[in-house]
N, C-alpha and C positions, 0 to 999 in steps of 0.2 A: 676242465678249467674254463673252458667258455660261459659254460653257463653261470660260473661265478660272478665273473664281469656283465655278464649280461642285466644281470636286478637292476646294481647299482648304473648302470649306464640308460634305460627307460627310466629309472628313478630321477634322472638326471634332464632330462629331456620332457619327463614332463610338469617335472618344477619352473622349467626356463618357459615352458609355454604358458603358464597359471599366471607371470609375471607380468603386470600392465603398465601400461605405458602411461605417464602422467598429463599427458597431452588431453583429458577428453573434455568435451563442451561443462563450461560453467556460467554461471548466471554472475553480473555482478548487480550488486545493490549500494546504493548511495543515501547519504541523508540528502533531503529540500525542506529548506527553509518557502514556506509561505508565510506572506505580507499580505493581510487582508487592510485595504485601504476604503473607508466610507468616512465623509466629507459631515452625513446629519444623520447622524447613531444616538437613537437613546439608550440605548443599549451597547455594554463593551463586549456580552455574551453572544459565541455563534456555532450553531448547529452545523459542524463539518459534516456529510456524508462522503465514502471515499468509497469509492468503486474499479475494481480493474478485472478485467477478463482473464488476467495470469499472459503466460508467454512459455514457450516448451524452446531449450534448445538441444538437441540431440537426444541423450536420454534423462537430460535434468529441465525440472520444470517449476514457476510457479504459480501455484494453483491461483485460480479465481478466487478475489475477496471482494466483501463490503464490510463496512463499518462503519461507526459514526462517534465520531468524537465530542467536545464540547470545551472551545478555545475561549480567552479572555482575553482582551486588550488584540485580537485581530491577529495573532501570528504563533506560529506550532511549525513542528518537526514530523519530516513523514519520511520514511525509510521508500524507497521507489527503487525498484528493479529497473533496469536497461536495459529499454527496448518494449516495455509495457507501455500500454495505452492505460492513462488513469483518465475517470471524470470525479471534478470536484461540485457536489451543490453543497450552496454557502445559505444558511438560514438565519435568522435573526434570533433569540433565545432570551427569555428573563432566565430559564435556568442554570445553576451554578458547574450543576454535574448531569452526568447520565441517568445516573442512582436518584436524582433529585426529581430529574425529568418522569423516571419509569414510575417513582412513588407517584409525585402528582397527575399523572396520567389514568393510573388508577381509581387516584379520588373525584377525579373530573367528573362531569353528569357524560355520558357517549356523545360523540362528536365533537366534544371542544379542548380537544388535547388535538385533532387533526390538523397538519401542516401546512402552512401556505406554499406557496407557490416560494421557489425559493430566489434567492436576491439575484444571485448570477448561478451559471452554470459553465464550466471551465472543463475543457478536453483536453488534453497534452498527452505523446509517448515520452515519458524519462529519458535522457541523456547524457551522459555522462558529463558536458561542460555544466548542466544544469543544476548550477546551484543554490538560486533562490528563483522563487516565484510570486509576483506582487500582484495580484487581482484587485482592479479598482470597480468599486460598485457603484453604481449608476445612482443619482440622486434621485428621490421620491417625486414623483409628478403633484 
């Protein structure tokens, strides 16, 4: 008769061990608002690049990104993790889109689709109170 009891009883003990605890490290992510402020813009177009190195907490992680966007009128929505280091360069753009940018890039003769230097360059780690960010660009010399 023991060994009847005996299945269901390991059966038992090893389901309760399988069982995890909801406690483990997560990442949170927040929207930010950026305000791109420039005072003598001929231009309302601008070349976001966004870069971050990721951040690991425990066994969850977000990976390293770059990207680059293409805003109007100076202000966008950027999902940021907490507790990442982001860099923003802010470029000046006649183009409308990306898809706009990549076509005319192509048609360009070599070398003159190449980027200048870009307007400002912004470091920031996400935080959680942080919820907007206004970058003022420096007037032209």
């Amino acid at each position: 008769m023991e060994k009847r009891f005996a299945f269901p009883l390991i059966l038992l003990f090893m389901l309760a061990g399988c069982i995890q605890k909801n406690s483990s490290p997560s990442l949170s992510v927040e929207k930010l608002r950026v305000f791109i402020q420039e005072t003598n813009s001929a231009s309302d177009n601008y070349l976001i690049e966004i870069l971050t190195n990721g951040i690991q907490n425990g066994h969850v992680a977000s990976l390293p990104k770059a990207m680059s966007i293409i805003v109007k009128k100076g202000q966008f929505e950027l999902d940021v993790t907490i507790g990442a280091a982001y860099t923003l360069k802010i470029y000046r753009t006649d183009y409308d889109s990306i898809e706009g940018m990549y076509k005319g890039l192509k048609v360009e003769p070599a070398g003159a689709g190449e980027p200048e230097d870009p307007l400002i360059t912004y470091s920031f780690t996400a935080e959680e109170e942080m919820k907007s960010l206004k970058l003022n660009i420096p007037p032209k010399d």
